[in-house]
Structures are given as structure tokens and as C-alpha cells.
DOVEXLUM-456452 format. One line per field, with one value per residue (C-alpha): residue in three letters; x, y, z; residue number from 1. Coordinates in pm, whole numbers, plus 50000, padded with zeros to 5 digits. Example, Ala and Ser with C-alpha at 12.3 -4.5 7.8 and 13.67 -1.06 7.14 Angstrom:
<pts>
residu = ala  ser;
east = 51230  51367;
north = 49550  49894;
up = 50780  50714;
num = 1  2;
</pts>
This chain:
<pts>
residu = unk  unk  unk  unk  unk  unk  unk  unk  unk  unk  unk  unk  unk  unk  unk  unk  unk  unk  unk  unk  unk  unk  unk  unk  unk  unk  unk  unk  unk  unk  unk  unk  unk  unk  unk  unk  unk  unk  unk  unk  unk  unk  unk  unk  unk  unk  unk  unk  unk  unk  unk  unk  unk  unk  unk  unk  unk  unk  unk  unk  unk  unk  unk  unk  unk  unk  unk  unk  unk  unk  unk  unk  unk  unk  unk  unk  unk  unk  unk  unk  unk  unk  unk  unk  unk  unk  unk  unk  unk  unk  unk  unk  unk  unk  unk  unk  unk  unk  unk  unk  unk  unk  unk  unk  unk  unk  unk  unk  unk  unk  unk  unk  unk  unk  unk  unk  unk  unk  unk  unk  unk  unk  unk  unk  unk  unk  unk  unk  unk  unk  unk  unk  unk  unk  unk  unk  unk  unk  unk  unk  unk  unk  unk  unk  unk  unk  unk  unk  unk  unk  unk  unk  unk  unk  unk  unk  unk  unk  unk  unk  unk  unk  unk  unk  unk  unk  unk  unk  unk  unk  unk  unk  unk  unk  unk  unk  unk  unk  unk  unk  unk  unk  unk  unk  unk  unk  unk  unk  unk  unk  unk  unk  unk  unk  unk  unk  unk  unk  unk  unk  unk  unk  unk  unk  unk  unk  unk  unk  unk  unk  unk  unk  unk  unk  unk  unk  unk  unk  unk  unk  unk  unk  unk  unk  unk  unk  unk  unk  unk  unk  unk  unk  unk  unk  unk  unk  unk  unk  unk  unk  unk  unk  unk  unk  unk  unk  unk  unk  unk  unk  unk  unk  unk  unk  unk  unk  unk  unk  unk  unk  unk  unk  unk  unk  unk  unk  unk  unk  unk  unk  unk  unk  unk  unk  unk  unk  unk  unk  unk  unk  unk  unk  unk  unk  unk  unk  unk  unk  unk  unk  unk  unk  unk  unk  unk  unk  unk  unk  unk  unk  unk  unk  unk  unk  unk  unk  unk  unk  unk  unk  unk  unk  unk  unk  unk  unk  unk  unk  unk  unk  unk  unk  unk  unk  unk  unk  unk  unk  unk  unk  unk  unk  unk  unk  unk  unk  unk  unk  unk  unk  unk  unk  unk  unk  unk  unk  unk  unk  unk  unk  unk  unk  unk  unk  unk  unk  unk  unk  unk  unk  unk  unk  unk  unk  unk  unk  unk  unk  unk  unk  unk  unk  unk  unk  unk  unk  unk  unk  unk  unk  unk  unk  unk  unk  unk  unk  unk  unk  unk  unk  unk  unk  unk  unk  unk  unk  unk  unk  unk  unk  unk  unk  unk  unk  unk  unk  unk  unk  unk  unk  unk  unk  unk  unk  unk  unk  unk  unk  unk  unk  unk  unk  unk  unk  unk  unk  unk  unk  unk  unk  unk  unk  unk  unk  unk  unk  unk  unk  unk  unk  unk  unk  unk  unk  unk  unk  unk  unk  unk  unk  unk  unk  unk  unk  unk  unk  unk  unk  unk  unk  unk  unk  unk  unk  unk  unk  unk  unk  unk  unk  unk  unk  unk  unk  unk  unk  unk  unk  unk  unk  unk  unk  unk  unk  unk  unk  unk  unk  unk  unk  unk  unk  unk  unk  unk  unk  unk  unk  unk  unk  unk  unk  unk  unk  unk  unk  unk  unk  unk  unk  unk  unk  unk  unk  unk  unk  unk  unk  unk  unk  unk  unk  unk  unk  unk  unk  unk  unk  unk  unk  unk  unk  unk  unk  unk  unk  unk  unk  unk  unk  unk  unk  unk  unk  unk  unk  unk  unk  unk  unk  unk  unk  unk  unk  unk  unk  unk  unk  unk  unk  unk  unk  unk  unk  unk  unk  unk  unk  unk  unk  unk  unk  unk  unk  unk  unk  unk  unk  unk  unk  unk  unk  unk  unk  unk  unk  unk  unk  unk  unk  unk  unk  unk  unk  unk  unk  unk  unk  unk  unk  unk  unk  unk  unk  unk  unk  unk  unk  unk  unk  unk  unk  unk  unk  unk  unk  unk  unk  unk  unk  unk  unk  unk  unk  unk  unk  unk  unk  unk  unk  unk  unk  unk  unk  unk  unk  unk  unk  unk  unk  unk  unk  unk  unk  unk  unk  unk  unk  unk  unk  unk  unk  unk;
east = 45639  45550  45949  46003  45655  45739  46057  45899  45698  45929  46132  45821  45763  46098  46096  45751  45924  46203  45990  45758  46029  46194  45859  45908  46215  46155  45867  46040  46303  46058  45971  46291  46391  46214  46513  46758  46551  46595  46921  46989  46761  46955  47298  47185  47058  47390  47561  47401  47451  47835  47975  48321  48171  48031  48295  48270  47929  47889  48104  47948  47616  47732  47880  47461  47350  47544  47514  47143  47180  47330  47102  46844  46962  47023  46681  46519  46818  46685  46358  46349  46562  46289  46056  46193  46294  45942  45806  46055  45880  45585  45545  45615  45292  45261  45392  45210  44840  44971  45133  44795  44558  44774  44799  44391  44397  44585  44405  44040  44171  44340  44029  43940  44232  44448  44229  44291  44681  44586  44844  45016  45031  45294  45116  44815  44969  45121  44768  44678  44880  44866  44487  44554  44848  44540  44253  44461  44570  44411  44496  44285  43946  43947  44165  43915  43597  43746  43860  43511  43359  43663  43561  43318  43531  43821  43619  43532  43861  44027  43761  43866  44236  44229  44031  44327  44585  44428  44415  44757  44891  44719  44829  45216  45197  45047  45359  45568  45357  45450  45845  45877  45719  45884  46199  46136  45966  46345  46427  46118  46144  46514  46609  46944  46841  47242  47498  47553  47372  47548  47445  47112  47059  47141  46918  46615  46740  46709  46367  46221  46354  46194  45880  45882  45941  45614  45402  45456  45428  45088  44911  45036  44955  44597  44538  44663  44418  44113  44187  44232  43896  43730  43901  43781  43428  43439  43327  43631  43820  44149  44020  44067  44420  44398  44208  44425  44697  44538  44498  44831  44912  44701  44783  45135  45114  44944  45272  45443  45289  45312  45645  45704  45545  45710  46032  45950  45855  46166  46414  46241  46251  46630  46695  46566  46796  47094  47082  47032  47318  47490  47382  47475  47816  47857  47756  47955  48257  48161  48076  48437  48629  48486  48560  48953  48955  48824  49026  49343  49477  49614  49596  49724  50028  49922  49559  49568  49647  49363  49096  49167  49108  48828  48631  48750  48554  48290  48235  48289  47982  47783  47834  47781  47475  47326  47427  47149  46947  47109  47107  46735  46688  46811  46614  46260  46388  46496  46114  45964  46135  46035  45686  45667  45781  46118  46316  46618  46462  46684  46984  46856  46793  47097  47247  47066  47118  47500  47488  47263  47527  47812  47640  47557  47915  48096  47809  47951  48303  48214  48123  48405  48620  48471  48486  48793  48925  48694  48844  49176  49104  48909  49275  49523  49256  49320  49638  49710  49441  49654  50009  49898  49791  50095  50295  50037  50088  50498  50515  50272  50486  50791  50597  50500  50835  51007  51240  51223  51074  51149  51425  51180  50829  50737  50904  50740  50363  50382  50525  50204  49956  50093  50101  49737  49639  49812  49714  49385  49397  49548  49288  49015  49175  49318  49025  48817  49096  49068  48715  48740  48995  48874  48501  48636  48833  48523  48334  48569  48628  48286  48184  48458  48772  49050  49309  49085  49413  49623  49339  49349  49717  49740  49420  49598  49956  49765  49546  49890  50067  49748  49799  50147  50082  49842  50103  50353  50123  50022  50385  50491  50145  50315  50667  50568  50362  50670  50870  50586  50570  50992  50976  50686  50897  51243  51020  50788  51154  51298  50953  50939  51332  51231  50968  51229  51439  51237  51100  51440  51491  51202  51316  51579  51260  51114  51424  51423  51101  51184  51418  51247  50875  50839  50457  50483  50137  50286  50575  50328  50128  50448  50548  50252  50196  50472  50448  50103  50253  50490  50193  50174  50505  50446  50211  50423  50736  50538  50394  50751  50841  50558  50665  51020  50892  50725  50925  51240  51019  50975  51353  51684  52040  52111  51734  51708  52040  51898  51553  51743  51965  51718  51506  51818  51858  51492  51464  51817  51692  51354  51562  51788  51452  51308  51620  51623  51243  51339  51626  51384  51093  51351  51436  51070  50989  51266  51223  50833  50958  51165  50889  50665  50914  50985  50598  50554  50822  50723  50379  50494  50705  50429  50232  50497  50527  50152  50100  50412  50299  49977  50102  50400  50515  50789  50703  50333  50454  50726  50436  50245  50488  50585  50243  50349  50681  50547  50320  50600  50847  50512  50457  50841  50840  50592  50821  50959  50679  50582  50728  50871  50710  50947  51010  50592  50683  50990  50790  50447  50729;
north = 42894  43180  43299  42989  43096  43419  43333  43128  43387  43615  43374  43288  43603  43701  43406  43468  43805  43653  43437  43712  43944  43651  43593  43970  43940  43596  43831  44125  43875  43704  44017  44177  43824  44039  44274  43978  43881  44254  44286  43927  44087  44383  44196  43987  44264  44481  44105  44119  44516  44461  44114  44235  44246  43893  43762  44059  44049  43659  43651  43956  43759  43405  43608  43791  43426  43240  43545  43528  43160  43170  43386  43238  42891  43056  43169  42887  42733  42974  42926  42581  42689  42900  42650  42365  42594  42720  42350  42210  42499  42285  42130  41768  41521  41300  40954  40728  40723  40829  41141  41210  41178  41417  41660  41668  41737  41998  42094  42067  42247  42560  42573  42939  43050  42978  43197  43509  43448  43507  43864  43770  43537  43308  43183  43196  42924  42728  42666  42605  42344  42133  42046  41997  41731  41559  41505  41337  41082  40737  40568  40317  40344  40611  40872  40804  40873  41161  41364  41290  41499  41726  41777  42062  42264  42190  42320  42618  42696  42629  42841  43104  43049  43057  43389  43526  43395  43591  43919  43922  43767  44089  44300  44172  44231  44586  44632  44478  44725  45037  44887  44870  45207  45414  45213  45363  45677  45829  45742  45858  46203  46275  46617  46474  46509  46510  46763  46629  46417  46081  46132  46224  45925  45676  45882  45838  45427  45373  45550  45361  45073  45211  45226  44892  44792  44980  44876  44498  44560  44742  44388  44279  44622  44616  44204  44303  44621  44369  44128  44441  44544  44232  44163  44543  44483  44282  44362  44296  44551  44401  44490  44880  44849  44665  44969  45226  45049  45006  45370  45469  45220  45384  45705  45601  45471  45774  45995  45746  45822  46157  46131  45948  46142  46438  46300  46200  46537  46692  46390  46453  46841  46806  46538  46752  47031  46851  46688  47070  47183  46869  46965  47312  47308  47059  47310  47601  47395  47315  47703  47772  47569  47677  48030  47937  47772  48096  48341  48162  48391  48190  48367  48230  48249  48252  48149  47802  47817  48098  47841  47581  47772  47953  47571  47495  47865  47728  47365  47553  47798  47491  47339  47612  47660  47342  47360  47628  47300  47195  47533  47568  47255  47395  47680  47484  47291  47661  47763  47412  47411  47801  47725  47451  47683  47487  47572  47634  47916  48205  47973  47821  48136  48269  47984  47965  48415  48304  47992  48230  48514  48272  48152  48468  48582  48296  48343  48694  48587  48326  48574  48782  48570  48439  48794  48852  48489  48596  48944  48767  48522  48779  48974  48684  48625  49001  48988  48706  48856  49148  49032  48776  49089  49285  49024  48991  49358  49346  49081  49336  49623  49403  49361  49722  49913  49660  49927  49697  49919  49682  49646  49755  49840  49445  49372  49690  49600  49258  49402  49646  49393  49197  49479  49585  49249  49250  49602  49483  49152  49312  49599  49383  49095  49383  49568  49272  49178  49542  49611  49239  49384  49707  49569  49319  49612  49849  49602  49504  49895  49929  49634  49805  49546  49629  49692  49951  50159  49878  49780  50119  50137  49816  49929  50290  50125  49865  50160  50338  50025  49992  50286  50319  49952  50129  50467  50238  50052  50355  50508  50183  50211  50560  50455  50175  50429  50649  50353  50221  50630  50622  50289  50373  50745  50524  50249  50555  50708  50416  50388  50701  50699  50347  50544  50867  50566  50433  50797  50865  50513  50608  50993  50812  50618  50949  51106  50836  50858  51204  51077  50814  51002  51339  51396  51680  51581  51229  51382  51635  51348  51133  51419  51511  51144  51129  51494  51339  51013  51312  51463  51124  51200  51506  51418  51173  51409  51628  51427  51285  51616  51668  51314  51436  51776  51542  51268  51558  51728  51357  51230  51357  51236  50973  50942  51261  51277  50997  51130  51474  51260  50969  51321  51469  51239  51168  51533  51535  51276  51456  51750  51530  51389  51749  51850  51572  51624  51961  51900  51614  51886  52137  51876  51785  52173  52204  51942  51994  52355  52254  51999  52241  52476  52220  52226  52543  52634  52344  52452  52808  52671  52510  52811  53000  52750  52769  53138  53175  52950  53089  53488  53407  53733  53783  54139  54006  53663  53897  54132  53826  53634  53933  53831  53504  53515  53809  53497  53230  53471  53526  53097  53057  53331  53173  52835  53023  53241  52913  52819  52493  52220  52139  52476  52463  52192  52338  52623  52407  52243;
up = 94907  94754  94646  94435  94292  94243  94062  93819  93704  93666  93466  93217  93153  93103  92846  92721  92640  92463  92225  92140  91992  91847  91630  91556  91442  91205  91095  90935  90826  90646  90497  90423  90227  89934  89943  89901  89568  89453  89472  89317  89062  89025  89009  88722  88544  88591  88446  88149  88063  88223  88144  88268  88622  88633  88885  89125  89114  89123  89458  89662  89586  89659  90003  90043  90015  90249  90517  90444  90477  90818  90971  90879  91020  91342  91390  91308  91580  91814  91766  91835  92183  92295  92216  92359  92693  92735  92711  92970  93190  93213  93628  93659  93646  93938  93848  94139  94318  94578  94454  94240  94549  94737  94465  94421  94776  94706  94444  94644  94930  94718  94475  94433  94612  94323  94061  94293  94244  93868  93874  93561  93220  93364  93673  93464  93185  93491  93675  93315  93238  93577  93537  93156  93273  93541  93283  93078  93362  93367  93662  93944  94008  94344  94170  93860  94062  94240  93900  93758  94042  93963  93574  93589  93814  93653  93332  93447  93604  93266  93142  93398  93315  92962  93000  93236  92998  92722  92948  93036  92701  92550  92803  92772  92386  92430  92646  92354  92078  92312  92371  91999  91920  92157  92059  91714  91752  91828  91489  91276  91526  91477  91345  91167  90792  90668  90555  90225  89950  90082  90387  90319  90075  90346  90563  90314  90325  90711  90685  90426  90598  90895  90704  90585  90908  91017  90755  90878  91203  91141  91072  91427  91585  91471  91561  91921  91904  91797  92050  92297  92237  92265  92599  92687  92621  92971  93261  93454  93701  93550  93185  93225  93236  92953  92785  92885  92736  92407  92409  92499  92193  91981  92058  92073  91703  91567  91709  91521  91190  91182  91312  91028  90777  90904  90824  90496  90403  90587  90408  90072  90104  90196  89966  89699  89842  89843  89495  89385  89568  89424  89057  89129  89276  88972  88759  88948  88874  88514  88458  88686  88459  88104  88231  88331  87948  87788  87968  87816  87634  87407  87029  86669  86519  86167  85996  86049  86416  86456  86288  86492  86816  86648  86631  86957  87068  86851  86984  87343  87235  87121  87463  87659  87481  87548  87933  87891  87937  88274  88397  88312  88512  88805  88778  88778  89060  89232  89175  89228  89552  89609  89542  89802  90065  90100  90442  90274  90027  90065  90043  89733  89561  89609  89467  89210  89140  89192  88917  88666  88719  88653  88334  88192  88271  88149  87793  87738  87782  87532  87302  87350  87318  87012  86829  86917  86749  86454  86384  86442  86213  85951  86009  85894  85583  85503  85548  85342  85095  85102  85085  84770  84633  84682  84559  84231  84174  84246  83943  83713  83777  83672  83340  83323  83455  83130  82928  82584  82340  82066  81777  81459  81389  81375  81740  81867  81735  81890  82209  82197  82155  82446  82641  82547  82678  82971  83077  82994  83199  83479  83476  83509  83765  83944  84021  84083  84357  84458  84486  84695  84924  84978  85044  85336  85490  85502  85684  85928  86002  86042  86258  86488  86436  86735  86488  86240  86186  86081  85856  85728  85664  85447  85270  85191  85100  84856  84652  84652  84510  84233  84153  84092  83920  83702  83643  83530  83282  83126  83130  82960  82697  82618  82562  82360  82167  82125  82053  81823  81648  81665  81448  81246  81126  81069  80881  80687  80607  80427  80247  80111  80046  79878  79649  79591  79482  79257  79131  79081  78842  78682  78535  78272  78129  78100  77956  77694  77579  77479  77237  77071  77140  76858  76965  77193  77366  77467  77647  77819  77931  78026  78256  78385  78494  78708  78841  78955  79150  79300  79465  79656  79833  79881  80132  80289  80297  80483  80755  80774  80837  81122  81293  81271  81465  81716  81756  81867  82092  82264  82221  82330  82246  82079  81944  81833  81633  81451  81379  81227  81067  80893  80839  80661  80479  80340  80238  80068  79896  79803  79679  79442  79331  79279  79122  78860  78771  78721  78514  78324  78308  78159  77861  77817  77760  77534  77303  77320  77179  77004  76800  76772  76676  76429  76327  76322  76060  75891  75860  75754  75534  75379  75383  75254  74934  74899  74897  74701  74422  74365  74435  74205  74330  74579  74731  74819  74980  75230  75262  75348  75543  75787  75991  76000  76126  76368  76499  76508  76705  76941  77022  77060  77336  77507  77578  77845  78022  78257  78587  78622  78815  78998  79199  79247  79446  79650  79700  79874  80066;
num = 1  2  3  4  5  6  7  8  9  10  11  12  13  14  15  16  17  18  19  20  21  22  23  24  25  26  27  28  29  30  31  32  33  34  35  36  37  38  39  40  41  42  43  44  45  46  47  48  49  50  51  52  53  54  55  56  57  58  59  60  61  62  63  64  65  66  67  68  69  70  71  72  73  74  75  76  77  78  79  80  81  82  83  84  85  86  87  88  89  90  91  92  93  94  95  96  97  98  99  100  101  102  103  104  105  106  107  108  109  110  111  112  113  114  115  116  117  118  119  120  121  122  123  124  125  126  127  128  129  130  131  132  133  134  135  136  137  138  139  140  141  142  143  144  145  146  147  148  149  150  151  152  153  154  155  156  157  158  159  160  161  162  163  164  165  166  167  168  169  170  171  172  173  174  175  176  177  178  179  180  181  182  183  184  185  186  187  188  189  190  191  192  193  194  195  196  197  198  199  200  201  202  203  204  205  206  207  208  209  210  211  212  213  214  215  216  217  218  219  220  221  222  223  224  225  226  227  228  229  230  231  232  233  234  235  236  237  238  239  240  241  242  243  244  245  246  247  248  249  250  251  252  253  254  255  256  257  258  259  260  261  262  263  264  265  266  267  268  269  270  271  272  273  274  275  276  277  278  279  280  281  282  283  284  285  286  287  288  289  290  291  292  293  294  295  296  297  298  299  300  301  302  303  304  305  306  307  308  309  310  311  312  313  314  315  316  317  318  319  320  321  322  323  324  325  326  327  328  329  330  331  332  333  334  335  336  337  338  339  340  341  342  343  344  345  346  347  348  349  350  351  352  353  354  355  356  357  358  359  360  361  362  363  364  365  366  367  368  369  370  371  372  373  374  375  376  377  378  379  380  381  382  383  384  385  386  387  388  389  390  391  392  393  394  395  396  397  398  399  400  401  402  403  404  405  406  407  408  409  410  411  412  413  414  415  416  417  418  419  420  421  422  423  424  425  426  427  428  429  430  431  432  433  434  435  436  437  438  439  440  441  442  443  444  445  446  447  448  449  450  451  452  453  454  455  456  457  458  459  460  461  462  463  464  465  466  467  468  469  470  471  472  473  474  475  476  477  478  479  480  481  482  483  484  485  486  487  488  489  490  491  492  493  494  495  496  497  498  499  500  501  502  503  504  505  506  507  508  509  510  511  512  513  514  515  516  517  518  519  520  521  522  523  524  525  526  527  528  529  530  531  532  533  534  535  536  537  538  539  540  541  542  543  544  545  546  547  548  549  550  551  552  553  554  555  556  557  558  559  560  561  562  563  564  565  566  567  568  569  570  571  572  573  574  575  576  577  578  579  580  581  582  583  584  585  586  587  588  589  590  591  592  593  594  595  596  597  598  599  600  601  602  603  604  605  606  607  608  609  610  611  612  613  614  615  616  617  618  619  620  621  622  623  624  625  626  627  628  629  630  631  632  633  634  635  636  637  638  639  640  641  642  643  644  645  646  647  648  649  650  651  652  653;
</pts>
């Protein structure tokens, strides 16, 4: 009898087991259905910012649902199993009298026999049940008279049983507490903590799952523990076992926690380690390929090729100066990590030296390259600067190095005046340009350009070209000037030959006015007039004759055949002129003496009739006449004592 017994037990317990960690499980399902309304959450939300992932999204939750769906349905199916199974456990009720009033014999004869047999929960609910099956049996009036006597005993023995039930019920779920902790104390005391930030992150997910899982198993933990402790505070020999495995549960719990919150430090510590190293092999790779994209050598053909790379250098700068930011970042994380007393410390710093290093290095290649695209650049702008300059002063010396000199003094005055204002224009433009040029050479010498001597050779070939631009314009101002001097002595030639020409109309006007004019004084004053107006080209003959001197010290050839020769020919004409006023000043003087000549022996003629008449006597008037004609033959002598005017005037010449 007592194998079948024995077996049955076993089997409750077994199934007792069973339904216990089932209502465990439906537990922390009920709990984790808060996750399913997260992520439902969550996929809504990522609908509305994404509409183009509605249908993806829509079926992976329709597929949550329906898994969710299903298992739930099966452990409600399963449930109901264990519930129906541990029902149909019950012992049969006796159907007849017969069977009844042999079973309370039973019953009267094992009495206490069957609370010693009390060794476990199963046999406990069994011996439960059967008298719970009896009091609720109304049958004929023997039976009814022996289970009233039964009652009180029955009571207490229910009493007794429910009182066992409870110990071992306890006891059995303290064995389930320490099953489930030492199931999961593995877990919360692993030393895995992942080799990479995906690992680590679904690390960090089946511990806070783990930690979920703890917190609602906590509620059950400590409602075990109170009903523990009340079942401990009897005085029982079977209730130390029960203490001593509340303690082990305790103590069992409290290895759990710190377990626990050991590995949350050590997963948030590496967590935090790994999304640095993330972030800085990111960075490393960033930095790595910014530095492969500045060391291109890659240089401009011309100015606008040079720009454009020198704003992509300067949108690269810009960037690279706000990854300062990111690079910062990683720094405070480097000492926040440091200043916890992180494990991986010395591994972290030397990251963190290697990513600073790498920053800084790629920064002064930056910069390099940067200064290097700028002089480049500031080189094209000279050299276009330079060349337009050239090529401004190569079309001035075309105007300057011009051999027209002009066709007459008109031609040759215009051409002067445009030439003043060009020399003048180009003067001032040219030395504006120049002082430009020269400025933006000296500075890039002196901030130390690569190409300084270059530099220097353009700046020394364009002051050499300025000044051979400004040698040529003041060659040209000369030979304009000689040109302008040439014209001016042909033009002041035909002038004065103009003037001898008219001088030379005017001497028959004088010559007739000595025929029709008898006052000696007019005549005087005739001829001195125009001896006067002679002193005017005088003066001009002369500085003729000094322009002539210069002008064949300054010309050869052709030139200065013609200077001689329009020279020649003013002063032949001069001579004529002279000549003729001589030959008019001769007449002049000779009829002037010859009218007062005239006068004279008129006068003593009258004299002589005077002194005559009132003398009467002839030998008195030749006494007194001999005086007189001693004074005429003195005034007559005198016609020809002065030199003629016109060999005064040969001789100042």
C-alpha cells in the first residue's frame, strides 16, 4: 500500500510544481504585455514621422499581435490543463452505505496515524480532500449519526491538515524562489560584457529584461517570505527547515542584487566604453579621411581653378573647425570616464592622445594646405595684375615710340597737346598701377611666399618696362619739341621773309614821297619811320639766326640742309632789304641836300639882293658875301660826313 501512495505524491508534487511556474510564467507575461503597448507605441509614432514605412511597419505589428495572440491563448489552454489535471487528482467519494461505513472504519481505525504520514504537501491536500468529500455526504440515518461523532475530529484534523498544507506549500515555493534565483543568478553574475557596441547593447537589453523580471518577482519573493515567517513563528520541529530555507532565500536574493547591480555598473561602464570607442574610431576615420582629401595634391591651373579649391580648403577648415565640437565631446567623456576610475583607463586615454594627435595633425595640414592655395591664388592675381599691366604699358610705348613729328607747326601743336595729355594720363594711371603692383609684391615677399624670387623677377622686369615706358615718353616729349622748334624756325622764316616782303613793297612808297614831298624834315621822318619798324626784324633775324645755330646742332641730313637753306635764304633776303634801304636812304640824303641846298642858295640869294640893294656897292657885297659862301660850302660838306643807316645795321648784324 504504501508504493501506490508514494507514487501519488510524487506525481502531485511534480504537478503542484508544474502549476506553480506556470502562474510564474502568466505573471511576467502579464507584465511584459506593457512592452507590446510600447512598441505599438513606438511604431505609430515612427508612421506618422515616416509615412513611406506604414506597410512595413503595419505588417511586422499585425505579425507582434497575432504571436502575442497565440501565446497568450496557449497559456490560458494550459492553464486550464493543469487545472483540470490537478482536480481529476482528487480520490473517488464512496457512492453506497456500504462503501461509506467501511471507509469511516477506515478512517476511525487510521485516526492519528494518518497525520504522522504528513511528509509532504501532496499527501497533505489528499487527506485534505477525503474528509472534505465525507462532510458533505448526506446519506441514511447510521452513517449520519456516526459522522456527527466524527465532526470535531474531523475539524481538528482539517485544522491539522490545512496547517501541514501551508508548511509544505511554503516550503515547496521557497524551493521554487531558490530554483528561480539560482536559475538567474548565472546571468546577473556573468563576466561577458561584449566586444563591441552591438553586442554590448543587447547585453544591457537581456539585463534590463532581467531586471524587470526581478522587480516582479520581488512582490512574490517577499509574500512567500511573510508567509515564511509566520509559519516560523511555530513551535514545530518541521518549521526550522522552513526557516533555514527562508534564509538561504534571503540570502540567496541579496547575492542576487548585488549581482545585479554589479552588472549594471560593469554594462554601463562598458557601454559607455564602447559607444566612445564607437564615436572615436568614427572620428579616427572622419579625421583619416579629411587628411587623405588634404594631402591631394591637386593645385590650379589658372585663377579660377585655384578659387574654387581655395573654398573647398575653406568650407573643409569650417568643418574641421566645428568637429572641434565632436572631438571636445570625446574628450569630457575621456575624463568623465577617467574620473570614475573606468577599467579600461589607460586604453581610453590613449585613444583619446591618438584622436587629439590626429586632429591637431590633420588642423595644421589644414592650414598648410590652405596657405599654400592662398599664395597660389595671391600668385595667379599677381600675375594677371602683372601681365594686364605689361600689356597696358606695351600699348603706351606704341603711343610713345610713334615717329610722326607732324607736317607744320599746326599738326605739330596738336600732336603736343595730345601727347602732354597722354604722358600725363599715363603718368598718373601708371604709377597708381605701379605703386598697386609693387605694394602686393612686397607683402607677399615678406609674409615669405614659396616663389619670392619669381615674385621678384616680374616685379624687376615691370619697373624696367615703366621705365623704359616712361624713357620713351620723354624721348618722344623731346622730339616733338624739336619737331615743334623745327616748325616753329620754318614757320618764323616765312614770317619774317613775309615782313622783308612787305618792307621791301614798302621802300618805292618811300622813294615816291621823295618826289612829290620838298620838305626835307618829312622825308627825314618818312625814313626814320621805317628804319624804326626795321629794328623789329632785326630782332627776329637774329633769333632766327640763334634757332638756325640750334636747330643744326640737333639735325643732320636732310634737316639740316634745309634749316641752312630756309636760313640762306631769309638772310639773302634781309640783305636785299638792307641793300634797298640803303640805296632809298642814299636818295633821301641827297635830295634832303639837295633841298636845302636849294634853300640855302635861295636864302643867300636873298641875302645877297638885300645887302646889295641897300650897300649899292659891289666891292662891299663880295667883301660881304665871301663869309657867306665860306658858310654854304661848310653845310654842303657836311651831307656827306654821316654813315648810312643801313651799314649800322649790317654792322649790329
Amino acid at each position: 500500500m504504501l508504493m501506490p501512495r508514494d507514487a501519488g505524491r510524487d506525481e502531485a508534487q511534480k504537478l503542484h510544481r508544474k502549476w506553480m511556474k506556470h502562474q510564474a510564467f502568466m505573471a511576467e507575461l502579464a507584465h511584459n504585455k506593457e512592452w507590446l503597448a510600447k512598441i505599438e507605441q513606438e511604431g505609430e509614432e515612427l508612421i506618422q514621422e515616416q509615412p513611406e514605412l506604414r506597410p512595413v511597419v503595419q505588417q511586422k505589428l499585425k505579425e507582434m499581435r497575432e504571436c502575442w495572440t497565440h501565446l497568450e491563448s496557449t497559456t490560458k489552454a494550459k492553464a486550464r490543463q493543469l487545472f483540470e489535471t490537478q482536480n481529476h487528482r482528487t480520490a473517488d467519494v464512496p457512492q453506497t452505505l456500504s462503501d461509506l461505513d467501511q471507509h469511516l472504519n477506515v478512517l476511525h481505525e487510521q485516526g492519528e496515524a494518518d497525520i504522522g504520514r504528513l511528509s509532504d504537501m501532496g499527501v497533505a491536500d489528499q487527506l485534505h480532500r477525503r474528509p472534505m468529500g465525507i462532510e458533505s455526504e448526506d446519506q441514511g440515518g447510521v452513517a449520519e449519526t456516526r459522522i456527527v461523532r466524527l465532526i470535531e475530529p474531523l475539524k481538528e484534523r482539517r485544522r491539522i491538515l490545512l496547517a501541514s498544507k501551508e508548511m509544505h506549500q511554503v516550503t515547496q515555493d521557497l524551493e521554487d524562489e531558490i530554483v528561480w534565483i539560482q536559475e538567474r543568478l548565472p546571468l546577473a553574475s556573468s563576466k561577458e560584457y561584449g566586444t563591441n557596441l552591438q553586442s554590448v547593447q543587447h547585453l544591457v537589453k537581456n539585463h534590463e529584461a532581467l531586471q524587470m523580471e526581478q522587480q516582479a518577482r520581488r512582490a512574490r519573493l517577499e509574500e512567500v517570505l511573510e508567509r515564511a515567517e509566520a509559519i516560523a513563528a511555530l513551535r514545530t520541529p518541521e518549521v526550522e527547515l522552513v526557516r533555514e530555507g527562508a534564509v538561504h532565500v534571503r540570502q540567496l536574493w541579496e547575492v542576487l542584487q548585488v549581482e545585479m547591480e554589479r552588472r549594471t555598473v560593469m554594462l554601463d561602464a562598458v557601454s559607455h566604453s564602447q559607444q566612445y570607442y564607437t564615436e572615436a574610431a568614427k572620428a579616427e576615420s572622419w579625421l583619416g579621411d579629411q587628411k587623405l582629401h588634404v594631402l591631394n595634391d591637386e593645385n590650379g591651373n589658372d585663377e579660377a581653378s585655384t578659387l574654387r579649391l581655395l573654398k573647398e580648403q575653406l568650407a573643409l577648415e569650417q568643418k574641421v573647425e566645428t568637429y572641434a565640437e565632436t572631438v571636445g565631446f570625446l574628450s569630457q567623456q575621456c575624463r568623465r570616464m577617467l574620473e570614475l576610475g573606468h577599467p579600461d583607463s589607460e586604453q581610453i586615454t590613449k585613444q583619446q592622445a591618438h584622436i587629439d594627435r590626429l586632429y591637431v595633425s590633420l588642423k595644421d595640414l589644414v592650414e598648410q594646405r590652405k596657405t599654400k592655395l592662398e599664395q597660389q591664388y595671391w600668385l595667379y592675381q599677381l600675375k594677371r595684375e602683372v601681365e594686364a599691366l605689361e600689356k597696358w604699358i606695351s600699348a603706351r610705348e606704341a603711343v610713345a615710340s610713334s615717329t610722326e613729328l607732324g607736317q607744320d607747326l599746326e599738326h605739330v601743336t596738336a600732336l603736343q597737346e595730345k601727347f602732354t595729355a597722354f604722358r600725363a594720363e599715363t603718368s598718373s594711371v601708371g604709377q597708381r598701377q605701379m605703386d598697386s603692383v609693387n605694394k602686393m609684391v612686397n607683402e607677399m615677399i615678406d609674409c615669405g611666399h614659396v616663389d619670392a624670387a619669381t615674385i621678384a623677377e616680374w616685379k624687376d622686369g615691370l619697373n624696367e618696362s615703366w621705365a623704359d615706358l616712361q624713357e620713351l615718353m620723354e624721348t618722344r616729349a623731346q622730339m616733338l619739341a624739336a619737331s615743334h622748334q623745327l616748325h616753329k624756325f620754318f614757320t618764323d622764316c616765312q614770317e619774317v621773309l613775309v615782313q622783308i616782303e612787305g618792307k621791301m613793297r614798302q621802300l618805292p612808297e618811300v622813294r615816291s614821297c621823295q618826289v612829290s614831298t620838298a620838305n626835307p624834315g618829312t622825308l627825314q621822318r618818312l625814313l626814320h619811320s621805317f628804319e624804326h619798324s626795321l629794328q623789329l626784324l632785326v630782332a627776329q633775324v637774329r633769333q632766327l639766326q640763334e634757332n638756325a645755330s640750334q636747330l643744326r646742332a640737333i639735325y643732320a641730313g636732310e634737316k639740316a640742309d634745309a634749316i641752312l637753306a630756309r636760313e640762306q635764304e631769309v638772310m639773302q633776303a634781309w640783305k636785299e632789304l638792307l641793300v634797298a634801304c640803303e640805296g632809298s636812304r642814299v636818295q633821301v640824303t641827297t635830295v634832303t641836300d639837295k633841298i636845302q641846298f636849294f634853300a640855302l642858295v635861295r636864302e643867300l640869294s636873298m641875302w645877297t639882293d638885300g645887302i646889295t640893294g641897300q650897300i649899292g656897292s659891289s666891292e662891299e657885297a663880295r667883301y660881304e658875301c665871301a663869309p657867306c659862301h665860306l658858310h654854304l660850302h661848310l653845310r654842303c660838306s657836311n651831307f656827306s660826313l654821316a654813315t648810312p643807316f643801313p651799314v649800322k645795321v649790317m654792322q649790329s648784324l
